[in-house]
C-alpha positions as CSV (number, residue, x, y, z in Angstrom):
1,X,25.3,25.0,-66.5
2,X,28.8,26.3,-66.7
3,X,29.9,27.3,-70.5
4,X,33.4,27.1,-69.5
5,X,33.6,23.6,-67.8
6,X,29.8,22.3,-68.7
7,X,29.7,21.0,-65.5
8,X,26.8,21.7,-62.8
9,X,27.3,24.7,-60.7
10,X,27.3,22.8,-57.2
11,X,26.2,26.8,-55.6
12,X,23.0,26.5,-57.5
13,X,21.7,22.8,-55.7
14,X,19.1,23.5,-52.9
15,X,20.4,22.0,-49.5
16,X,19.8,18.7,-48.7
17,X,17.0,18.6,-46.0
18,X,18.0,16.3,-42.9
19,X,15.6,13.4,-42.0
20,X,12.7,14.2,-39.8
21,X,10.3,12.3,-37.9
22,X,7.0,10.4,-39.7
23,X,4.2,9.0,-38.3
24,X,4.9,5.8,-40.8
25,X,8.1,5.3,-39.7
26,X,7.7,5.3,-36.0
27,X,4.7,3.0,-35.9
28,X,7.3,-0.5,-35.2
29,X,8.7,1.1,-32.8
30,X,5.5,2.7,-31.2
31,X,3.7,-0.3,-31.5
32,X,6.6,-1.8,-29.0
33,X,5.9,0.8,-26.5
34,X,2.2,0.3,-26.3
35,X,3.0,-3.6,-26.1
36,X,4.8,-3.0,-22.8
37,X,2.1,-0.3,-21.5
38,X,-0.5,-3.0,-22.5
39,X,1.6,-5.8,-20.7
40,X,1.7,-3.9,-17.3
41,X,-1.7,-2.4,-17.6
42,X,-3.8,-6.1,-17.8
43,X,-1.2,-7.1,-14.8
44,X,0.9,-9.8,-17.1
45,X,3.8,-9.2,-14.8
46,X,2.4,-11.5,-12.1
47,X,2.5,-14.8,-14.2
48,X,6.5,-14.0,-15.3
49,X,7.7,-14.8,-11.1
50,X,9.0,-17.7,-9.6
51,X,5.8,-18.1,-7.7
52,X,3.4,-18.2,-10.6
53,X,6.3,-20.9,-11.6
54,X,5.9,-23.1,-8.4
55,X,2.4,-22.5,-8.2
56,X,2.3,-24.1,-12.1
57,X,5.1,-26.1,-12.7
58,X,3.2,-29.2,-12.7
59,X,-0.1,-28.1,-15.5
60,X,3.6,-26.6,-17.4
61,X,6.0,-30.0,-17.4
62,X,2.6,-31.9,-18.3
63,X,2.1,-29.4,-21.1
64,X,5.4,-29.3,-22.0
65,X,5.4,-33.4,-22.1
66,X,2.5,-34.0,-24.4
67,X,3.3,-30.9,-26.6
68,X,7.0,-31.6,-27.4
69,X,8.2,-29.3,-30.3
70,X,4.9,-27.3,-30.1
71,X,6.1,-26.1,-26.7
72,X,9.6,-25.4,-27.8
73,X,8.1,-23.0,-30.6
74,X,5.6,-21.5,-27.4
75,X,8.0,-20.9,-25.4
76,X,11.0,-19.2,-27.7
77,X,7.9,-17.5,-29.4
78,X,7.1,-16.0,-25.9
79,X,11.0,-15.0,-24.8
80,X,10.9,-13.3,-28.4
81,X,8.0,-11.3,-27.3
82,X,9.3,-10.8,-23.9
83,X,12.7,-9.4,-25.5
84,X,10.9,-7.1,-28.2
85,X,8.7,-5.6,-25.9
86,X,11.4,-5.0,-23.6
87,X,9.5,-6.9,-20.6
88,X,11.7,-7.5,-17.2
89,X,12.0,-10.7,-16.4
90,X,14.3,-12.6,-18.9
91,X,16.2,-14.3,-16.1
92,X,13.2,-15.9,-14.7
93,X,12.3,-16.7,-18.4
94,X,15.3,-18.4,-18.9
95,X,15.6,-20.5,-15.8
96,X,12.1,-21.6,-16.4
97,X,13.2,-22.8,-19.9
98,X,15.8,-24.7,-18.0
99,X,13.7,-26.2,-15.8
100,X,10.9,-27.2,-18.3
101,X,13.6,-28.0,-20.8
102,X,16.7,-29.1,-19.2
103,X,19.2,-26.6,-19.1
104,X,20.8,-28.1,-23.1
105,X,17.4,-27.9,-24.8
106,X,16.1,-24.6,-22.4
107,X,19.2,-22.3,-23.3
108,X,19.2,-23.3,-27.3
109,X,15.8,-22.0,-27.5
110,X,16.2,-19.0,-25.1
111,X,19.3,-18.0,-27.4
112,X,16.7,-18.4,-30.2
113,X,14.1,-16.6,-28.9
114,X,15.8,-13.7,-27.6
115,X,17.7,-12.9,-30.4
116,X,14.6,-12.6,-32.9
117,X,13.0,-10.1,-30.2
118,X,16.8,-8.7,-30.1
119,X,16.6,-7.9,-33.9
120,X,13.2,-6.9,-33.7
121,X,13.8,-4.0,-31.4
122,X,17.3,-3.2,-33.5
123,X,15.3,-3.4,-36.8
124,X,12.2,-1.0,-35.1
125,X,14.6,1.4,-33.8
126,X,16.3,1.6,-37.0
127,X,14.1,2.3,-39.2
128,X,12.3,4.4,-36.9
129,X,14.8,6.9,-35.5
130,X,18.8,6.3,-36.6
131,X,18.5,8.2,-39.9
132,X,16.8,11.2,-37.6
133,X,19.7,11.1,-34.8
134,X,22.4,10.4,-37.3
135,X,21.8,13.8,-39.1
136,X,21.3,15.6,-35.9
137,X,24.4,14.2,-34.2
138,X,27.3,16.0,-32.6
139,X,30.8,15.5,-33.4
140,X,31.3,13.4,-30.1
141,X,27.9,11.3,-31.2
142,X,29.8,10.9,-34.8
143,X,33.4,9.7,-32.7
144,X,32.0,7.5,-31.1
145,X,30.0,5.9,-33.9
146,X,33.4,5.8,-35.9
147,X,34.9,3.9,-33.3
148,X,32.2,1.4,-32.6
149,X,31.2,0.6,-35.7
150,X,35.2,-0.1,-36.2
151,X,35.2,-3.0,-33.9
152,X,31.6,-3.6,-33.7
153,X,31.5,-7.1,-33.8
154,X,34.1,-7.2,-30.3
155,X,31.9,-4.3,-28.7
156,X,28.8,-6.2,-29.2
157,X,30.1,-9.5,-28.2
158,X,31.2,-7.5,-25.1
159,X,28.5,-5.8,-24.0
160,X,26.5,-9.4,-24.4
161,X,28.7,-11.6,-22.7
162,X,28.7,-9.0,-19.8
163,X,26.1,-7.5,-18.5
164,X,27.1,-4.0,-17.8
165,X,24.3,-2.1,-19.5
166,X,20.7,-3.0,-19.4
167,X,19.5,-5.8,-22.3
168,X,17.1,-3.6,-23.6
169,X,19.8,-0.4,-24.0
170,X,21.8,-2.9,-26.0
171,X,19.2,-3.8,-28.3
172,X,18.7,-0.1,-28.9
173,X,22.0,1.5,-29.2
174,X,23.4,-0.6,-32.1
175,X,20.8,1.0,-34.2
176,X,21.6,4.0,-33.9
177,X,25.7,3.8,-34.3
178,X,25.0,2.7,-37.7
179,X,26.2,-1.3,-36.8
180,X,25.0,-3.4,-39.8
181,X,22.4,-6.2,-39.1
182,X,24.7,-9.1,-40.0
183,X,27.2,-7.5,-37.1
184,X,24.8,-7.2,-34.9
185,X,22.9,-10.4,-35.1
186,X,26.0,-12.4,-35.3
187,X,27.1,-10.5,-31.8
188,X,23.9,-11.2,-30.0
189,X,23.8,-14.8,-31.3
190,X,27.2,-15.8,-29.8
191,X,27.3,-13.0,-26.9
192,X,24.1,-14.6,-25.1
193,X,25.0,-18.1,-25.1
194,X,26.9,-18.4,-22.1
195,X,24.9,-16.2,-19.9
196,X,21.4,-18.5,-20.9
197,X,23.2,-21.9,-20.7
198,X,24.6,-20.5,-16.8
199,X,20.8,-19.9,-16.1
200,X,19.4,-23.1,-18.0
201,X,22.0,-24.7,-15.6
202,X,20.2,-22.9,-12.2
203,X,16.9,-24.0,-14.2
204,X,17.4,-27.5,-14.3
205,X,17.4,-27.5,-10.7
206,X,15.1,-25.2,-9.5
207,X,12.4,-28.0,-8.9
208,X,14.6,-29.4,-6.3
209,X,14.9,-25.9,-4.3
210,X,11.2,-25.2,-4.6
211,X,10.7,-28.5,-3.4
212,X,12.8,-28.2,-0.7
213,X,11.2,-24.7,-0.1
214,X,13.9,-22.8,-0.6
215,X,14.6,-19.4,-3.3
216,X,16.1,-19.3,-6.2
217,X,19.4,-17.4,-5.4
218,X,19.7,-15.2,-9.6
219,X,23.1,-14.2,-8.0
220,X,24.6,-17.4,-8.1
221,X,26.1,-16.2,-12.0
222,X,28.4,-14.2,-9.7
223,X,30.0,-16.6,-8.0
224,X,33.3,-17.4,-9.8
225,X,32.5,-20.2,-11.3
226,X,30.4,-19.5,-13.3
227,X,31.2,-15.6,-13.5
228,X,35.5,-15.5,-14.6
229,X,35.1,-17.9,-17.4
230,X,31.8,-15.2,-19.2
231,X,34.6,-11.9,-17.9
232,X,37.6,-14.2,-19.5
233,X,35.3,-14.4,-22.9
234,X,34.4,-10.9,-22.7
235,X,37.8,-9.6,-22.8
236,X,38.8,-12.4,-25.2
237,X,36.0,-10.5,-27.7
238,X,38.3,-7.5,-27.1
239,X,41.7,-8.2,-28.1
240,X,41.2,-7.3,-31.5
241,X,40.0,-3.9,-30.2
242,X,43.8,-3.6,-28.2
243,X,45.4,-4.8,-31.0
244,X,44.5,-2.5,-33.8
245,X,44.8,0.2,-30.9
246,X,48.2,-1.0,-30.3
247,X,48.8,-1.1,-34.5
248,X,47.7,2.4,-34.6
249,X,49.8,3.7,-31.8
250,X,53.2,2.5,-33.6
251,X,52.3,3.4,-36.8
């Protein structure tokens, strides 16, 4: 202690030591990887196709007819575990839900579903690694965080609504810019709906096209019907970005 001021001589505190890395911690996350090794390994992939879906799309609609809400909680249970594992194949997921659901019924539960697998991977990666990166980040790293986590809510209804990175990078990069969990689930709530009601929509009819022998074309959510409306909601999510940018610029 000081005698002239009393007060605790900052020079004599040791340093604070940064976060490292614990076996504890990264378990949630590890246990994520070793899902998706494990899914891959015992061949999994094979029954997430359109084939295994004509080749079973009548034992599914009988299932999914004498099962009712049971086969809504199976199937959003599923696209939870497909999302939190990180598992290609959500598009095939989600036109099967339209097709087994209708496309009203099919996208609800696909938004339900893959947001709990979205938060699960945000609240793995979290916990696991953002305290670690955070402490070891570069000013650029720190920049960008300040300016994300500014607008998060717009960046993350954004990068949603369009799909310019990969699903899985999304569900991972929030966690480590330091957006809160409110933020982010709100964002991936509302940013996935109109992408899984486009693909409920294709669902609905795929029985028709495999009927009539023909593939299901995925790249119909280019076409412009379906694609300017999602691109006029994704810039719509960031005009409070522009404005604020704009604010700042006259100020």
């Amino acid at each position: 202690m000081s005698r002239e001021t009393g007060l605790t001589d900052r020079t004599d505190e040791p340093p604070r030591r940064k976060p490292s890395l614990s076996a504890a911690k990264l378990c949630p996350l590890l246990a994520l990887v070793i899902g998706l090794v494990v899914f891959f390994s015992l061949g999994l992939n094979q029954y997430i196709s359109f084939d295994a879906l004509r080749d079973n799309r009548e034992l599914l609609t009988g299932w999914v007819a004498e099962n009712g809400l049971l086969a809504c909680a199976v199937y959003a249970a599923c696209y939870a575990v497909l999302v939190a594992f990180s598992i290609p194949g959500a598009a095939v997921m989600t036109i099967a839900g339209g097709f087994l659901f209708g496309p009203w019924l099919g996208a609800a539960l696909t938004v339900i579903g893959a947001t709990v697998g979205a938060v699960a991977v945000f609240l793995a990666a979290r916990y696991a690694l953002a305290d670690f990166l955070r402490a070891r980040a570069g000013g650029a790293i720190r920049r960008m965080e300040d300016g994300f986590c500014a607008n998060a809510l717009s960046y993350m209804l954004f990068l949603r609504l369009v799909p310019v990175f990969p699903f899985w990078l999304v569900n991972l990069v929030p966690a480590f810019l330091g957006v809160g969990f409110g933020t982010y689930l709100l964002g991936t709530f509302i940013g996935i709906i109109p992408g899984s009601v486009v693909y409920s929509l294709v669902g609905d009819g795929v029985g028709a096209m495999l009927d009539a022998g023909k593939d299901v074309d995925l790249g119909i959510i280019f076409e412009p019907r379906f694609l300017l409306p999602v691109i006029g909601l994704a810039l719509l999510a960031l005009v409070p970005v522009g404005y604020q940018k704009l604010k700042a610029s006259r100020s």
